[in-house]
N, C-alpha and C positions, 0 to 999 in steps of 0.2 A: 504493500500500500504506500504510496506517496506520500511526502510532507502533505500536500497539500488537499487530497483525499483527506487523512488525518483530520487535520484540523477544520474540513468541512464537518466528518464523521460526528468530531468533538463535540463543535458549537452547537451543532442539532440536536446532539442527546443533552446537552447543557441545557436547550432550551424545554424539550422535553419533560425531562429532570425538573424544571422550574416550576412548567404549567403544571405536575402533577402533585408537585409539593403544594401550590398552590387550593388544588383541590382535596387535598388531603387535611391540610390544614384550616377548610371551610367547614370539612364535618367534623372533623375534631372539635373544633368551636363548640359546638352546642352538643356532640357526645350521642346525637341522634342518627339514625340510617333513616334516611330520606333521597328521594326524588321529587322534582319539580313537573309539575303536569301543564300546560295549556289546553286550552278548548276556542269554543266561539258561541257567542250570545246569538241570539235569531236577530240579531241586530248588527249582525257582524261585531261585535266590540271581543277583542280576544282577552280571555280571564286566566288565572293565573292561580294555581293548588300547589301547596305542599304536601307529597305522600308518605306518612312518619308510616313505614311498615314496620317497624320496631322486627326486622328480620320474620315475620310471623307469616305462615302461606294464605293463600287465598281461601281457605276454610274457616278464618279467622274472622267475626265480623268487624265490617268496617262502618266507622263512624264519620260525617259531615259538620265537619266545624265552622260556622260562618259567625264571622267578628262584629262586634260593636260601631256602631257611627264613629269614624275619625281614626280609623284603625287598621290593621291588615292581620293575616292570617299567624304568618309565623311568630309575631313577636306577640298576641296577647295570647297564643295558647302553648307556645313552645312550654311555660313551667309546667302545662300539665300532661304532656305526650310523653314522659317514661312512666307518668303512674298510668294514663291508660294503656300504653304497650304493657305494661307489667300486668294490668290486669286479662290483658289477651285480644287486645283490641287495636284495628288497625285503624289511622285515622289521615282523615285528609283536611289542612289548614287553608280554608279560600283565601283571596287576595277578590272584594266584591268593588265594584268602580263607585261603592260610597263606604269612604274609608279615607286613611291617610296615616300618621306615624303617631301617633299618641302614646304607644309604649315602647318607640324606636324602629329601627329598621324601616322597608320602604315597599310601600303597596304598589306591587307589578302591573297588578291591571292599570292603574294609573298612571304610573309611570308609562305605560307602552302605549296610551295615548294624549301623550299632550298636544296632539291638535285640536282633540277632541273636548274639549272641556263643557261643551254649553251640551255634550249628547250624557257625559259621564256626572257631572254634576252642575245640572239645570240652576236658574236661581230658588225657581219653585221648589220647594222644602216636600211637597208631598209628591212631587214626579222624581225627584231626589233619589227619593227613601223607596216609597214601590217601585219606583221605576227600574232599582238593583235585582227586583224579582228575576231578572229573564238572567242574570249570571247564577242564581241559585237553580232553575231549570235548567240553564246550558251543565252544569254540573252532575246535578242528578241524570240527565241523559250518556253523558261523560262516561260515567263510573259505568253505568249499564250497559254502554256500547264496548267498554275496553272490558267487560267482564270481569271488574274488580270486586261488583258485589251484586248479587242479585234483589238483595232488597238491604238497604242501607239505613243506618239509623240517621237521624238529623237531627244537630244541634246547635242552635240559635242565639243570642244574649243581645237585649235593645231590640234595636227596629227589624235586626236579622232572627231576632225570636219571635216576631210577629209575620215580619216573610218565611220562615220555618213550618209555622202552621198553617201558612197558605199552599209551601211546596207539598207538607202532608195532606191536607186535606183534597189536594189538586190528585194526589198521583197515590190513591190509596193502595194499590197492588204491589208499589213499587218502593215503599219505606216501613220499616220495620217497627222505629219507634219515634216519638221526638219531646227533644227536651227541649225548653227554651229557660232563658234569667233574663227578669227583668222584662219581659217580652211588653214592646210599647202599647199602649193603651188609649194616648194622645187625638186630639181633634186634627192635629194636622198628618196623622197616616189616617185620614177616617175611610180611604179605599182600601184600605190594604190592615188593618192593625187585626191586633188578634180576635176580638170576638165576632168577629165577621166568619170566623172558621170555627168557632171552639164546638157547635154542635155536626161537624162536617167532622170529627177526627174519628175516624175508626181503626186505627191502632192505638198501643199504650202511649199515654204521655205526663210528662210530668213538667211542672213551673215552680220555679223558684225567684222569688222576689225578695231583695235586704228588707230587714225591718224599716229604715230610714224612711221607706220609698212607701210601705204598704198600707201607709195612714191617708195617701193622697185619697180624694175622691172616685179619682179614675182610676185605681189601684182598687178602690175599694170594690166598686162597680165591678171592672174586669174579673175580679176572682171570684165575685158571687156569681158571674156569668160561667167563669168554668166552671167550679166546683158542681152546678145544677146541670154541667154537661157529665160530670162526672170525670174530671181531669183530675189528677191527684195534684196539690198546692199547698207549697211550703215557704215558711218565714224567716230567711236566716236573719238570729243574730248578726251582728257585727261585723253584715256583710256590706260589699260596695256594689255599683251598678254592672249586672250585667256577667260574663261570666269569670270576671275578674274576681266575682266572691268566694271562689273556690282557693283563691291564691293567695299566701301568707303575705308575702313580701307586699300584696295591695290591700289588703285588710288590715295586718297590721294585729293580728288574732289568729288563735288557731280554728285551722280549719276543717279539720279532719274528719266533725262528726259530718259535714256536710257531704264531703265525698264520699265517706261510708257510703252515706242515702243515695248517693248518687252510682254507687258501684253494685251499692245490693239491686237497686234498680234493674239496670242495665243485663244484674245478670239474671233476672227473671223473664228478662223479653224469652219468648219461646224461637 
């Protein structure tokens, strides 16, 4: 081999070398086995999943994680994807085009259209909010078309736990359970909020709402509308909005009994 062969040979594997250190050192970060997913909205708008398979096979159920207003996928659920791997469960973190970085890190589907901004986030607050509906069905079609689950659990927290019980009540064949926190209850999602669906859900579901929150009017109202649908609805303690009240570090409390309830759940879905 020539000098100069060589030193091509070298710099390529150097660089090689680089990029895989590079990737190597991204999942080390966060200690998780993950894949990134893309799809497309029936609106053309392309969305953006994280797939925490916690090494676990396609026999495993898989759960739909969809984030809070002002948020993305990976960074408000990343604290709790080893406890659900650990408990046997595969999960997929969206990235939904109403969202943004509030607990860090950077939401893809936004990010991959900044042209788009008056389609991703209108000024109107209620075409906003439902209008995220059609990345939560390009997802659920997603997952069924790649055969990662045949009937998927779905979980919600905010305005994504009120379009949660819209993706259930829409596609009852095709979701297994759903959980929503905090799930909004508000005049301005009044097309889209939860009790519009709550007598439409015919799988198991459960809601969880902080105590802070459950004194409001509409809070109040909302759960006497489930609970008469026969949704099971719980109070956390010293919880915060949304599904952040599972999480130490955002509470600022312990948490534990609450994922209990949320694991014993989970594992009664048939």
């Amino acid at each position: 081999m020539t000098n100069l062969r060589k030193l091509t040979y070298l710099f390529i594997f150097s660089l090689v070398s680089s990029f895989c250190g590079l990737v190597l050192a991204k999942e080390s970060s966060n200690g998780l086995a993950s894949k990134t997913l893309t799809g497309k909205a029936s609106d053309g708008v392309t969305f953006y999943g994280e797939y925490y398979h916690g090494n676990l096979d396609k026999s495993s159920p898989l759960i739909l994680l969809f984030h809070q207003g002002g948020s993305n996928g990976r960074s408000e659920f990343e604290p709790l994807i080893p406890w659900l791997n650990g408990l046997g469960y595969r999960a997929i973190a969206w990235d939904q085009r109403t969202g943004g970085n509030i607990y860090g890190g950077e939401n893809r589907t936004i990010a991959g259209h900044p042209e788009s901004p008056e389609i991703l986030l209108p000024e109107n607050r209620e075409a906003r909010y439902c209008g995220a509906y059609l990345d939560f069905k390009g997802a659920l079609d997603l997952v069924i078309e790649k055969g990662l689950a045949e009937k998927p659990i779905v979980w919600g927290g905010s305005y994504a736990g009120a379009l949660a019980f819209q993706l259930a009540a829409e596609n009852p064949n095709l979701v297994k359970g759903l959980l929503a926190f905090s799930p909004s209850s508000g005049q301005w999602m009044a097309k889209c909020r939860t009790r519009n669906w709550a007598d439409k859900i015919a799988m198991p579901a459960i809601v969880f709402r902080p105590e802070s929150e459950a004194s409001r009017a509409n809070s109040v109202e909302q759960r006497q509308i489930l609970e008469s649908a026969d949704i099971e609805f719980h109070v956390v303690e010293n919880g915060v909005h949304a599904s952040s009240m599972l999480v130490e570090a955002r509470t600022e409390h312990d948490m534990s009994d609450v994922r209990a309830t949320v694991a014993e759940w989970l594992q009664k879905l048939p």
